[in-house]
N, C-alpha and C positions, 0 to 999 in steps of 0.2 A: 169654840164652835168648830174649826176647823187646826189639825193639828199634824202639823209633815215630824214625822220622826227622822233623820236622816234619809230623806228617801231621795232616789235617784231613780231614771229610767235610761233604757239603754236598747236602741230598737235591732232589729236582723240585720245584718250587714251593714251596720254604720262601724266604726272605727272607736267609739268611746262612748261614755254616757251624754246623753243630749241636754240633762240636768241632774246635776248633782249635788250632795252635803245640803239638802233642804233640810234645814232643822228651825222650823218657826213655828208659832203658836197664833192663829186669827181670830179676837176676839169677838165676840158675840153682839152683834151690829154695830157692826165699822164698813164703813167702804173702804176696801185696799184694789190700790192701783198698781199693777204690775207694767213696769219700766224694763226697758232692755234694747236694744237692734234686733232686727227681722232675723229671725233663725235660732235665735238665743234658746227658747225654749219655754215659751209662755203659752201657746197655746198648752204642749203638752204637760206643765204642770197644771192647768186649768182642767185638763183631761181626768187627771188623776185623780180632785174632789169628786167628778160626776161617775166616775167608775169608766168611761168609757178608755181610758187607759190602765190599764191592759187590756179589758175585756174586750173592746170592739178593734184598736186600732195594735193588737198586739204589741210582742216587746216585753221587756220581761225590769218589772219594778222591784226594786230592791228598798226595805224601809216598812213605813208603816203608814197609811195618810187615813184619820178618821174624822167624821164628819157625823157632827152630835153623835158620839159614841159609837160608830157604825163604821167598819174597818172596811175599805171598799175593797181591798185585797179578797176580801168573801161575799160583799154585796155587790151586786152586778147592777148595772144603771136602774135596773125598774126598779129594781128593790132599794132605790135610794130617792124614784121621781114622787115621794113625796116632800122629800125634806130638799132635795137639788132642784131650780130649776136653771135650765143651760139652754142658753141662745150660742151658736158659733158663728165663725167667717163667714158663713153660707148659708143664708135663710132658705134657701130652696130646700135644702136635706133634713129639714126640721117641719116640711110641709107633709102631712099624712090625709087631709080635706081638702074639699073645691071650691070651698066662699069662705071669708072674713071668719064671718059667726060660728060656723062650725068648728073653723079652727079652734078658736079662743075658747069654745066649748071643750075641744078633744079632752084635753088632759085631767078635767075634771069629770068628763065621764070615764074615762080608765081606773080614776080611783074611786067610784061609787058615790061622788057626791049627790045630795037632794038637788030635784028638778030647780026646787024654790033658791035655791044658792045659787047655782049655776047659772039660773038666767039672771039673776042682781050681778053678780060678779062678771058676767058679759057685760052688761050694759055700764056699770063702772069703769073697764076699762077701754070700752070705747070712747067713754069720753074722757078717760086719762089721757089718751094717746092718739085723741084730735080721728079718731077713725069710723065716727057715728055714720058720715056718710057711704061709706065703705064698706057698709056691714054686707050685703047683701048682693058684692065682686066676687066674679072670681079670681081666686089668686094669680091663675094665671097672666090676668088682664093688667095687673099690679106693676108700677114704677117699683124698683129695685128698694128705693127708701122709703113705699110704702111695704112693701115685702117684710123688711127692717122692723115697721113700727109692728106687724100682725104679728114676727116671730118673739119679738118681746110682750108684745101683750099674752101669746101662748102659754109663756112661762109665767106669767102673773096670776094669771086667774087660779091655780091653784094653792095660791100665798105660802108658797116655798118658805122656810125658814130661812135658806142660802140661794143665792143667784150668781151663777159665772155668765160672763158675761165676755165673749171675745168680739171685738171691734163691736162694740154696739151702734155707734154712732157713724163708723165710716161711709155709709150712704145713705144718710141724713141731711135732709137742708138745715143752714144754723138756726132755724128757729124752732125747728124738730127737735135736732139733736137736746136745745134747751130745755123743753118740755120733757124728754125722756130723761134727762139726767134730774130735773127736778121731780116728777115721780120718784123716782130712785133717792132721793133726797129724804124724799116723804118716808119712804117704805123703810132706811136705814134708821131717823130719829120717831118716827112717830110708832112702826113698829117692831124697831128692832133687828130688820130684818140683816144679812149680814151678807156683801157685796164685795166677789171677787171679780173683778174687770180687766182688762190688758184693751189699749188701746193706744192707738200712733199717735193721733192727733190729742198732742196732752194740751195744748190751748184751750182746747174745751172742758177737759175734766180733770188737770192736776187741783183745781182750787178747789171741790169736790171731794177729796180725795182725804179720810182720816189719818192714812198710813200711806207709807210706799214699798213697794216690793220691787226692789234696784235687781236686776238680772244680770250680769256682766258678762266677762269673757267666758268661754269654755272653762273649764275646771277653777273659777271660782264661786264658791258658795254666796246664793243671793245675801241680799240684806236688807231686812225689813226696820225701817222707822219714819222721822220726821219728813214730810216732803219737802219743803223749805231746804234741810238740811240735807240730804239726798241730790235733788234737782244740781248744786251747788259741785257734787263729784259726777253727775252722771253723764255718759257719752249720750243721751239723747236726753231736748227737753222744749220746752216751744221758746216762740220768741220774745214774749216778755222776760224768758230768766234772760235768754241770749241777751234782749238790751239791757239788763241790769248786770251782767257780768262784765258787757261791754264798758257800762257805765259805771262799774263796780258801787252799785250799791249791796249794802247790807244794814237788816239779812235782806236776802234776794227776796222781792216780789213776786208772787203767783197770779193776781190778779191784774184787771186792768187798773182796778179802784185804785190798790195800793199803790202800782206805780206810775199813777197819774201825778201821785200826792208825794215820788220822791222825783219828781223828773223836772221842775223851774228849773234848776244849773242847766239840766239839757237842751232844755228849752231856749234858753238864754243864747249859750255859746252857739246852737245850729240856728237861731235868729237870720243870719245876716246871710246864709248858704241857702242854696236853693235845692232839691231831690232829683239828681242825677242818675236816669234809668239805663240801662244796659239795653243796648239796641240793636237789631239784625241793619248790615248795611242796605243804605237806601237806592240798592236796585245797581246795574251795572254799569254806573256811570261812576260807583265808590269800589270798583276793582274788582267785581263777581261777574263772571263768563255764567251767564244761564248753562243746565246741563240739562239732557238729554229730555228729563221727566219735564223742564220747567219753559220745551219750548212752545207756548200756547201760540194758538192763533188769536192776532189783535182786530179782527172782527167782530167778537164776542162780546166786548164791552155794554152793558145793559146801559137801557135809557133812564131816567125817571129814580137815579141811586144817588143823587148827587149829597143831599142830606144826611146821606151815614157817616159816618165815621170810617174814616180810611187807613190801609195801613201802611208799612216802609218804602213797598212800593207799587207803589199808587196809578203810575203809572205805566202800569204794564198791565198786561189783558189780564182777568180774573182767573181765579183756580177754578171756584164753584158761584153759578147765578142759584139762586130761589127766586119765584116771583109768584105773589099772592098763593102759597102753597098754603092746602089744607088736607089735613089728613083726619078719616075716622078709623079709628078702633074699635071694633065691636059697636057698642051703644056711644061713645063718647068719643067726641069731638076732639081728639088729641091735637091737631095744629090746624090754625084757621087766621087767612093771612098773612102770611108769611114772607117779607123780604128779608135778604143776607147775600150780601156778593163779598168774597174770601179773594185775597191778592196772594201771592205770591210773597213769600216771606212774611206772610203774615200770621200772628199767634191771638187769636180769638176764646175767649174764654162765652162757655153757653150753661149762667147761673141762673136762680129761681127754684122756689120751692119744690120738693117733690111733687112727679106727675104736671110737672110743667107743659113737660113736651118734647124737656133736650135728647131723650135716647130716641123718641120718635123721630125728631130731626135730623140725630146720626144715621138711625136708620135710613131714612129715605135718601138723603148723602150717598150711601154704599149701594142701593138698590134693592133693598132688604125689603122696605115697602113701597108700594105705589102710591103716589100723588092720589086724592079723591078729585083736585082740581088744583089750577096752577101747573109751574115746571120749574123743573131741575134739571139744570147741565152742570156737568162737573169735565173740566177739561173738553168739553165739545161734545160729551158723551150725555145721554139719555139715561142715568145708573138703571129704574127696573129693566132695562130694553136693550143693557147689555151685555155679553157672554161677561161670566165671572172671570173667566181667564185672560178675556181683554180689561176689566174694567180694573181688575189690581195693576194696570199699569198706569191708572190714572190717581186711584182713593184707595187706602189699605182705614180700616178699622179696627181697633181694638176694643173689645167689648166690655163690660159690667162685668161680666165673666169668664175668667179668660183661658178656662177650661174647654169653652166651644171653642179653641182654637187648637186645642192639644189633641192628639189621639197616638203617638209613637210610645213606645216603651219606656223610653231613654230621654235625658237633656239632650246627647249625643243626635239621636236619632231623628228628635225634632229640629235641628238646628238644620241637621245635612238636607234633610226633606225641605228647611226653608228655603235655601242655598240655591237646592237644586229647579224650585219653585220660581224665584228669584230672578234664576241667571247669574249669579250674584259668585262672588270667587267663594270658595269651600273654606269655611272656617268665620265668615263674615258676621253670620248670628251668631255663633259659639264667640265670637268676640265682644260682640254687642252685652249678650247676658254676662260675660265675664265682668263690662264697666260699669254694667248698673247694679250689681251683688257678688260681687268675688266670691269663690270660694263651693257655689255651685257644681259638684261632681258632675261628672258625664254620663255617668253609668246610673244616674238618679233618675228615679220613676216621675213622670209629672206628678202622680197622687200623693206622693208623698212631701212634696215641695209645702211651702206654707203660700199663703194664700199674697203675701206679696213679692215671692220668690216665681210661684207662678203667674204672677202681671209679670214682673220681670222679662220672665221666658213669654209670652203670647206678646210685649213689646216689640221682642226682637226680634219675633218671626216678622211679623209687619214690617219694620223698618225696613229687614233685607233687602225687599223689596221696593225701599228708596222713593214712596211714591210723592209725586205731587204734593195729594191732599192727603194729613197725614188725621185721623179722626180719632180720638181717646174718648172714652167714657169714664167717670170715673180713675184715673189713672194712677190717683196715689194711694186706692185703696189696700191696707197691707204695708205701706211703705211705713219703715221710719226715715227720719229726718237727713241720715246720710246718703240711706238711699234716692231719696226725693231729690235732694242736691246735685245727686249725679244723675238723676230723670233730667232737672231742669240743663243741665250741661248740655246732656246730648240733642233737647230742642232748641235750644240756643243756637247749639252748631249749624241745625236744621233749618230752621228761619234763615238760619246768615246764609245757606248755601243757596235761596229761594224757596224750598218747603214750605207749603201753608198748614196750619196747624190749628185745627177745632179741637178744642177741648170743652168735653160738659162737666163741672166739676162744682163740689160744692165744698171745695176747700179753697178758703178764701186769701188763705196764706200765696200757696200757688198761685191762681188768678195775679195777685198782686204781684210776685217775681217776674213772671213772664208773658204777662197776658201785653198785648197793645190796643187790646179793645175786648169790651166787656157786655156781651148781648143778653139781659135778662128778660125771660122767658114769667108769661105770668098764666096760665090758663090756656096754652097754647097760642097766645099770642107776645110778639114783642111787646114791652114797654120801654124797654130802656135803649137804647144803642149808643157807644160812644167810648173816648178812652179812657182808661183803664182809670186815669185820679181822678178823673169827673164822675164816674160812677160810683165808685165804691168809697172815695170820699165820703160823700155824700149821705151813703146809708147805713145806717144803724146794725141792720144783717150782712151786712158784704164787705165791712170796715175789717180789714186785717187788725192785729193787737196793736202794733208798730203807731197807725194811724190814731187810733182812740187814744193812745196815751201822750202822743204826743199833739194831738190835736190844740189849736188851730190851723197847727203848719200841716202842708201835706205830705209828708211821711211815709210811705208805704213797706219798707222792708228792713232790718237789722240793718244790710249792706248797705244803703245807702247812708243809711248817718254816721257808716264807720267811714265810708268813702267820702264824707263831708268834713268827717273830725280826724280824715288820716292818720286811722287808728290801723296799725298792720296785726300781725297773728293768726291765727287760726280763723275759719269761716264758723262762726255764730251763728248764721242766719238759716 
């Protein structure tokens, strides 16, 4: 179905080809999963089935890549959208309508389908992908993971022979994400259909997965086969292979099932140890001097909080109150009742299904929107009712997308502009983006970054600025697994120095590394609040791998049961 002849690409002023010695053949409905580190070069071979590389994002391909017979070297994307359909990093660049239905309409009136098709195959996949209620939003009004479910359902409705498919699932809640890869399930054995994918979080869809397409360093040639056997050599993989490498089972396990059914010995020997979490010091009595952002007024302390869950330290004045906050958007209710008091060193994780309510809560956080009723102080400040230029030296945010935060030419140019923004000594972002992705040029365009090279960079601008309250949406979107690790480092640091840190995230791995409390979000309101193994223990969608396979103990991350089995080497986790 799809067939790379030694093809390689090689864009304007880079230094070498981006991907090279692609010589593989993709059978005719397989799902293949492309494996690799962020920058490797997956989107851009993903590019090259749909024609949009060369044709749209220039660069000059070398080779030959046909797709059912059709050499895109000559066919340019339309002249392939019936046989391609392609979702990317970015559902917003794939929107051309203003509601749902229309969307999921477009593509089949571009290519002359009957009225009578058209509206059965709408309505099919609204309710393939849980979006019946939804028909009739506008996209604007849309949670980033329902954005997610409309641009996949876009490409379905024309029943593409081939589907690429870049981050499908990264702003998904896991019970989304499930349904979409089970469609995709559907559409590979029932009809054939043939699924190329690249995605970070392979916890969700290496078990999925017919084939693997291993990416590796620069100038070596991928390698496509067994994933089992694959996962076993690759530098990125989730944490089921990590406990089973740890544990050295073979062959290594992909699912939770299998390695539920090889882990008694594990079970056994971490019996008698308890799960030992990595923790920000408990406030300046454990040798932390507050610094400049963390010194609050202890006035502030809300009444009527006593029942939440608290964090390291506890006692000290709050970063951010909420009290009975309620927010509408447009026709819907986005948050309604709402408490949340944030400490000071503390790492709060804000999960629940898409359109919960967690980016509206970031929102209102930063001052982005206004309370309908209720209030919010963050650091003693009013956020909508403060100059922007005072309130980043209270709350920095980083967005779902982290493009609104870029507009310089340059890595260089956005860093210095941070810097200068900041106050901050000259080179402090440029140092920042160096630990969270080496290897990032100065003289690189934000557009051309990949999409978790640009979180990376919009991370660091924020940070510069060192604030208090530090707010993530989303933030391992794009990331692989090395990268993430060196995310979790530097909020680690953060917390330890007094930093308070919201994260809204529906990666549930994260959550478990770093979170100390776990607030989920159901319909705009709380339901859950509290720390982190009393929550996610607990539940069936917010259970990290670690936990379900080792369950009934509670278990949340690789690192702990190697720090319990004093196992040293390499970080797994």
């Amino acid at each position: 179905m799809i067939c790379f002849e030694d093809v390689s690409v090689t864009y304007e002023g880079s230094a070498g080809p981006t991907v090279q010695g692609v010589d593989i053949t993709v059978p005719e409905g397989e799902l293949v999963l492309l494996v690799g580190p962020s920058g490797v070069g997956k989107s851009t071979l993903l590019g090259t089935v749909s024609g949009l590389v060369p044709h749209f994002t220039g660069g000059t391909l070398r080779g030959r890549v046909t797709v059912a017979g059709r050499d895109t070297r000559t066919h340019k994307p339309r002249e392939l959208a019936d046989v391609v359909g392609t979702v990317g990093q970015d559902p917003l660049a794939h929107f051309v309508t203003d509601t749902v239905e229309d969307e999921l309409a477009y593509g089949m009136e571009s290519l002359g389908l009957a009225p009578d098709v058209m509206r059965r195959r709408v309505e099919e996949t609204l309710d393939l992908l849980g979006l019946a209620d939804l028909r009739d939003r506008p996209i604007a009004t849309l949670s980033g993971g329902q954005r997610q479910r409309v641009a996949i359902g876009s490409v379905l409705t024309p029943h593409p022979r081939v589907l690429v498919l870049d981050e499908p699932t990264s702003a998904l809640d896991p019970a989304a994400a499930e349904e979409v890869l089970a469609v995709l399930q559907r559409l590979v054995h029932d009809l054939g259909t043939t699924v190329l994918m690249a995605e970070h979080r392979l916890e969700r869809v290496v078990q999925y997965a017919d084939q693997v397409l291993l990416l590796g360093a620069p100038g070596e040639p991928p390698v496509l086969g067994d994933p089992a056997a694959l996962m076993a050599r690759s530098p990125v993989f989730p944490p089921v292979v990590a406990l089973g490498r740890l544990a050295g089972w073979s062959p290594l396990p992909l699912t939770v099932r299998d390695a539920r059914r090889m882990a008694g010995a594990l079970r056994e020997r971490l019996a008698g140890a308890g799960p030992r979490r990595e923790e920000a010091p408990a406030g300046p009595s454990a040798g932390r001097t507050p610094g400049r952002w963390t010194r609050l007024r202890k006035d502030r302390t809300p009444k009527g909080h006593g029942s939440q869950a608290k964090g390291p330290n506890q006692d000290e004045a709050p970063v951010a109150v909420v009290e009975r906050l309620a927010v509408r958007r447009g026709r819907v209710e986005a948050l309604r009742r709402v408490d949340l008091t944030v400490t000071p060193g503390e790492t709060v994780a804000l999960m629940g299904r898409n359109g919960a309510g967690k980016s509206t809560l970031l929102s209102t956080l930063v001052g982005l929107l206004e309370p309908t009723s209720g209030t919010v102080r963050v650091g003693g400040a009013v956020p909508h009712r403060t100059a922007p230029r005072h309130l980043i030296r209270h709350v920095g945010l980083v967005p779902q997308e982290p493009r609104d935060l870029l507009y310089a030419d340059t890595v260089a140019a956005e860093c210095a502009a941070a810097d200068r923004d900041a106050g901050a000594a000259p080179g402090s972002c440029r140092a920042l983006v160096s630990e969270l992705l080496p290897g990032i040029a100065d003289d690189t365009h934000p557009r051309d970054l990949s999409e978790g090279q640009r979180l990376a960079l919009a991370l660091s601008i924020v940070l510069a600025t060192r604030p208090p309250l530090l707010l993530l949406d989303e933030p391992t979107r794009g990331l692989d697994y090395a990268a993430k690790a060196r995310l979790v480092g530097i909020l680690r640091g953060l917390a330890a120095e007094g930093h308070a840190i919201v994260l809204a995230t529906h990666d549930v791995e994260l959550a478990a590394e770093i979170a100390h409390r776990v607030v989920i979000l159901a319909d705009g309101e709380v339901v859950a609040d509290g720390p982190t193994e009393q929550i996610v223990v607990s539940s069936p969608s917010f259970a990290p791998q670690v936990t379900k396979i080792l369950a009934p103990q509670e278990w949340l991350t690789v690192a702990q049961v190697r720090r319990a089995l004093g196992t040293g080497g390499e970080d797994l986790s």
